[in-house]
N, C-alpha and C positions, 0 to 999 in steps of 0.2 A: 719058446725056450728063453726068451729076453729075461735079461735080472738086473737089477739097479746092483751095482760095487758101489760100497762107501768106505773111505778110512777118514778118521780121526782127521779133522781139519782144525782153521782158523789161526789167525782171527780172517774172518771175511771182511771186504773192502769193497765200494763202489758202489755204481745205480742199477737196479735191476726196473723194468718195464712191466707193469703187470695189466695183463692183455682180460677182455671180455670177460664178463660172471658167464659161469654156464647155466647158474640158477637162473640166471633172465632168458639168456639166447634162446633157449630151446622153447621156451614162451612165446616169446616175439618170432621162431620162427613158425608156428603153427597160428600167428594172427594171420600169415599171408592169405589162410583160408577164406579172411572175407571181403577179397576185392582181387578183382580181375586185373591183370596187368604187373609191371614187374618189379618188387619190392628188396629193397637192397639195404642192410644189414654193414655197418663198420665196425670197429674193434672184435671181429668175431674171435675166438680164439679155437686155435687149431689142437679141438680135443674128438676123443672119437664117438662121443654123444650127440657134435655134431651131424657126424656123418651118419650115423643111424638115425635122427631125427629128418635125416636131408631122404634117406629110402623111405625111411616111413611118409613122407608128405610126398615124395615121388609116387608110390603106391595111391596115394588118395589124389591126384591129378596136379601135383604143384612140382614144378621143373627147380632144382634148387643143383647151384653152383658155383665156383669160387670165380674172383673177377681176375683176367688172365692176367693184371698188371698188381695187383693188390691183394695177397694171400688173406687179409684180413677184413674182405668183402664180400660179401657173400649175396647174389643172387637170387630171390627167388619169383618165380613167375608164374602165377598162378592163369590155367589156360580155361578158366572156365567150366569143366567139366568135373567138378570137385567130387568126388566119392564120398559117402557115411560109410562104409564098411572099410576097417581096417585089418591091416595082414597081421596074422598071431606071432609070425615068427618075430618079426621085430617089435611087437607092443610088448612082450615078453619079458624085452633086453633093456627098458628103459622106464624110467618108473614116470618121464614126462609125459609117456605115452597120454595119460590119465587125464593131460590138458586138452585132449579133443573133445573132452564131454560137452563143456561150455561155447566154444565156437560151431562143432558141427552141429548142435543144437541148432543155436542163433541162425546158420544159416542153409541149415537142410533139414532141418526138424526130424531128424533119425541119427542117432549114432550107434553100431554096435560093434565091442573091443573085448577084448581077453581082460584080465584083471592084469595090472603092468608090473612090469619087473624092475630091477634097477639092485641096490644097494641091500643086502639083508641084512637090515641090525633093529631088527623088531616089528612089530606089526604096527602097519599105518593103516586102519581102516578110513573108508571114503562115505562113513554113513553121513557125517555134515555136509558133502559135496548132494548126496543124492536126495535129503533133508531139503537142504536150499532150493535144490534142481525144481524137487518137487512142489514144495512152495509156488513155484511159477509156472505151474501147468503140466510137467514134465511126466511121464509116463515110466516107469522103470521094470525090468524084464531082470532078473538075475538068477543065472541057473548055467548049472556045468563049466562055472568061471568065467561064464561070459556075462556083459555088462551091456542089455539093448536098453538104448532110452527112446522113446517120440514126443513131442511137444508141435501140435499143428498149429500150435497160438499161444506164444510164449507170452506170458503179462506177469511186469512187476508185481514186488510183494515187499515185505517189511520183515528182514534176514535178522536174527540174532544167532552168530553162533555162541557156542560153550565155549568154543576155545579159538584164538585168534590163527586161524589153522592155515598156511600159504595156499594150500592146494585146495581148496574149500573158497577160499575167497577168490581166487585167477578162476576157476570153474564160475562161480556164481557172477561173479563179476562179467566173465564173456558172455554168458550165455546172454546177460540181462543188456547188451550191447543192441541186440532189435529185439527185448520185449519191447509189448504194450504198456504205454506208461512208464513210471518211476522204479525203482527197486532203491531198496536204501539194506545197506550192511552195514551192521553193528558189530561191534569186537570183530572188526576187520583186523588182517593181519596188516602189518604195518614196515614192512620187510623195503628194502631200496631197489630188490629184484621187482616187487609187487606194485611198487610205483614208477619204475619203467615201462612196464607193459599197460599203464595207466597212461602212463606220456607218450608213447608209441600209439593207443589206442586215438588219444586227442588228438593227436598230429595226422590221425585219419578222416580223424571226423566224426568220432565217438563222443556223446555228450554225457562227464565224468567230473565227479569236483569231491573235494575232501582228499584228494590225494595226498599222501603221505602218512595221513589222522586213521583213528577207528574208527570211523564212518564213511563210508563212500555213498554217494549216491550218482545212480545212474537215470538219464532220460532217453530209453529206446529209440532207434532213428530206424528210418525203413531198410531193408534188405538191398544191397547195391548202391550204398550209400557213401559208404565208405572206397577209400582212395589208397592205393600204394605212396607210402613215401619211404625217405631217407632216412634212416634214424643207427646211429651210434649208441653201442649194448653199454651199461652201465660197468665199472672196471670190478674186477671178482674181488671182493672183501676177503675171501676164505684164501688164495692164492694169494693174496699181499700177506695176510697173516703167514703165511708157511713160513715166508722170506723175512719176518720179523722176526718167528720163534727160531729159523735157521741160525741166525744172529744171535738172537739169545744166548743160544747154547756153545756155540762155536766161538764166541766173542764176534767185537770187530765192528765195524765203523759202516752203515748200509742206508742210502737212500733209496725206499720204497715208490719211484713212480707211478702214477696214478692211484696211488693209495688214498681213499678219500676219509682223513679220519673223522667226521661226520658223521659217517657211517659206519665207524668202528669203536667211537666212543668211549662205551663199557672196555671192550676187550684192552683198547691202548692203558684205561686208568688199574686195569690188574697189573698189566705189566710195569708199570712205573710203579705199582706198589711193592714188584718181586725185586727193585732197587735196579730197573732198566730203564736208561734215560731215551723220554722217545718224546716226538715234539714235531706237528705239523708244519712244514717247511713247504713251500710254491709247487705246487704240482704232488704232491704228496705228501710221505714219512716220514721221518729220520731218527734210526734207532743207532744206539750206543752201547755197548755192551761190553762192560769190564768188572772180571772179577767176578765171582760163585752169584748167581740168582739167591732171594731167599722167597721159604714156602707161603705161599696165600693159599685163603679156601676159596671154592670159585662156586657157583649152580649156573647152569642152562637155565635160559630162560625165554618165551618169544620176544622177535624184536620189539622196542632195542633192547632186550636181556642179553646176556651173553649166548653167542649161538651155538649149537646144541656142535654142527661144524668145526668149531674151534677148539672144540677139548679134545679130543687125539693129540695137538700139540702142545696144550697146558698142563698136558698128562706127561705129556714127552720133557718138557720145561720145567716140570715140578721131581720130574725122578733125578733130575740131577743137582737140583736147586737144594740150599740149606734148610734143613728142618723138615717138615712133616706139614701135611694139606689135604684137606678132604673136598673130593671134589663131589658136586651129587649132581643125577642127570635128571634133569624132571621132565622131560618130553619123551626119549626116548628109551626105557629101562634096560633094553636088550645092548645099547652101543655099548658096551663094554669086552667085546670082544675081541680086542686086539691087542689086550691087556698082557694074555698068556705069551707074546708073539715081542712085548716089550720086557717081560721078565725072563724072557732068552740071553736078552739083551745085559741083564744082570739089574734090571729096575728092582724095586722093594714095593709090589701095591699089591694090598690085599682086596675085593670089593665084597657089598655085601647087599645082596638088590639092588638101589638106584643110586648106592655111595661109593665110592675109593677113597683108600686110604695110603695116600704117596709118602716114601719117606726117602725124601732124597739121598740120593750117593754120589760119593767123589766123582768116580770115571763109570760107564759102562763099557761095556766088551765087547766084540767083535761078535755074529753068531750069522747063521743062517735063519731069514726069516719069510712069512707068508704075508702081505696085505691082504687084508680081507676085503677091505672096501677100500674106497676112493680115500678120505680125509685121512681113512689109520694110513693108511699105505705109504703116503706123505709125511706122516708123522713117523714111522717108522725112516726114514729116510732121513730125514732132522736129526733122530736121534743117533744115525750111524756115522753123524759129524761128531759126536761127544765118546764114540766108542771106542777102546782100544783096540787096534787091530782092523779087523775086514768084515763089515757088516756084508750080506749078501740077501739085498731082497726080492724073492719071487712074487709071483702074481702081480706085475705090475701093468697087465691089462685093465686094474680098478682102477690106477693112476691116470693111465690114458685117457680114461673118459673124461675126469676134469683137469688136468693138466698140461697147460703150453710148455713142451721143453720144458719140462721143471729140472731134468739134468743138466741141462746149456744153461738154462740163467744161474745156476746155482755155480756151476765152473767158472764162469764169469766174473763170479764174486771171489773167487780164490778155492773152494769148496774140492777135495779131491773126491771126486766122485763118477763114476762111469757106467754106461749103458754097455751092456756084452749079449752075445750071443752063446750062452754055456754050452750050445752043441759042438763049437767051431773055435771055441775060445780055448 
């Protein structure tokens, strides 16, 4: 019965801290499958994707726990007896599930999983993950939603995908961790999540180069080979943007900690073009925000394009911004569904297939609304800083999942906004 309250804020003020990517952790926590011993995780961030990633790799024989002194450490201990078969209930609930293909490959040469859940805002098929798999010897069973693979001799191969696809390359890439031989990936994605788990993998002992480029190539190393170490998750791009576009919209003067603009690039040079002063300062961000936004057109694109992530709040940034902006999604056609959920709100966007058409407004208005997913949900929440009156958002279990406290860091900055219990409230 939890609901985000928002009223009309700003200007915001001060530093806000922004903890682990979840797009990496959940990665890095399912490498623990190939080395015995106890593998330990910093900046984690306390979302609840982690703790269903932490049952699901408990179910497959990996002990995963927070460290009793340090909430943003995370544990895990892999006892040797690692399971291929994973539980439906939870591969269901998370669409990371999907990264067991490539590790329990590599290192049990059976995997078999339900087709995985997570976020519905369009169909993500896995035919390039099972394409690649199979390139490498890989066996594949697919029937009644389930997904069995075996691979008894996993050997390199020469990967070109069509489309530089995240989930397609962390698959291919792990599995190819103990083939035989080389593996080389072409139009590799090129994501900061996807070369963390590239540098967590070196740091084990995995022999990996082209990190960061569209070509990776990999030289298989035996089975048992690799080593638990320490490694700190890369800081989440998507939750520093929230806290940039929160500023946007609200006005107000905000240092984004660990905000790595490197890694954010594209998305900083739009907003300096909607007339928001934003500028890499030691250890982060530093956004400014005075006076009406005005409209740019924007497209998704893969990294470093703008990330498909970020438009729930350049959508949210552009209904209140001067003028008019077409936004268009080219990866995923269906994210447009949290559009109806913003024009509650008193937004102006018409869409028409894989375009919107924003035409910004003064103030929006207070309403009752749903998150669909993780990123709109957020975005809905930004925009119930610019709304008159009492925005009221449910569904914020999508939030949860990638979200540290995003109502406390947001208070923090000045932001009147609050967590209730509407049964008790």
């Amino acid at each position: 019965m939890d609901r985000i309250v928002v009223h009309r804020s700003g200007p915001l003020a001060g530093e806000v801290d922004v903890p682990g990517a979840k797009n990496s952790v959940l990665k890095l926590m399912v490498a623990s499958l190939y080395a015995e011993g106890t593998h330990e995780l910093t900046n984690v961030p306390a979302i609840s994707d982690v703790d269903t990633m932490g049952s699901l790799l408990g179910a497959l024989g990996v002990d995963v726990s927070h460290d009793l002194h340090r909430a943003d450490v995370l544990l895990l201990t892999n006892r040797g007896d690692v399971k291929s078969i994973a539980p439906s209930e939870l591969v269901e609930t998370i669409r990371a599930s999907i990264n067991l293909l490539g590790p329990l490959l590599a290192c049990k040469g059976h995997v078999r999983l339900d087709m995985p859940g997570g976020d519905d805002f369009g169909t993500r098929p896995i035919d390039m993950h099972i394409a690649g798999l199979t390139a490498m010897g890989a066996e594949f069973d697919l029937s009644h939603g389930n997904i069995e693979a075996r691979a008894d001799n996993l050997h390199g191969a020469h990967i070109t995908l069509d489309f530089p696809s995240v989930g397609a390359t962390e698959n291919i890439l792990t599995a190819a961790v103990h083939a035989n031989g080389e593996t080389i990936i072409e139009n590799a994605a090129r994501e900061p999540e996807v070369a963390d788990l590239c540098d967590l993998l070196v740091e084990m002992g995995a022999q990996i180069s082209g990190i960061g480029s569209s070509t990776l190539t990999i030289v298989g190393v035996e089975r048992g080979s690799l080593k638990p170490v320490q490694h700190a998750v890369v800081p989440d791009r998507i939750q520093a943007a929230t806290y940039l576009a929160a500023t946007a919209v609200a006005g107000g003067d905000v240092i984004v900690r660990g905000a790595r603009a490197h890694d954010m690039q594209v998305l900083l040079s739009r907003m300096n073009d909607m007339g928001l002063d934003i500028t890499a300062v030691p250890g982060g961000v530093r956004i400014v925000s005075e006076g009406r936004m005005r409209a740019v057109d924007i497209q998704t694109l893969p990294y470093p394009g703008l990330a498909t992530d970020y438009k729930p709040l350049l959508v949210t940034m552009l209904a209140v911004a001067e003028g008019s902006g077409i936004v268009t999604e080219n990866l995923y056609p269906g994210r447009f569904r949290y559009v109806e959920e913003l024009s509650k709100l008193g937004a102006d966007i018409r869409t028409d297939g894989h375009h919107a058409i924003v035409r910004g407004v003064e103030r929006l208005r207070g309403a009752a609304v749903v998150a669909p997913d993780i990123r709109a949900g957020a975005a809905l929440v930004v925009a119930g800083l610019a709304a008159e009156g009492r925005t009221v958002i449910s569904g914020i279990e999508h939030i949860d999942r990638g979200y540290d406290n995003l109502v406390g860091r947001l208070v923090a900055l000045g932001a009147v906004v609050e967590r209730v219990d509407m049964a008790v409230s």
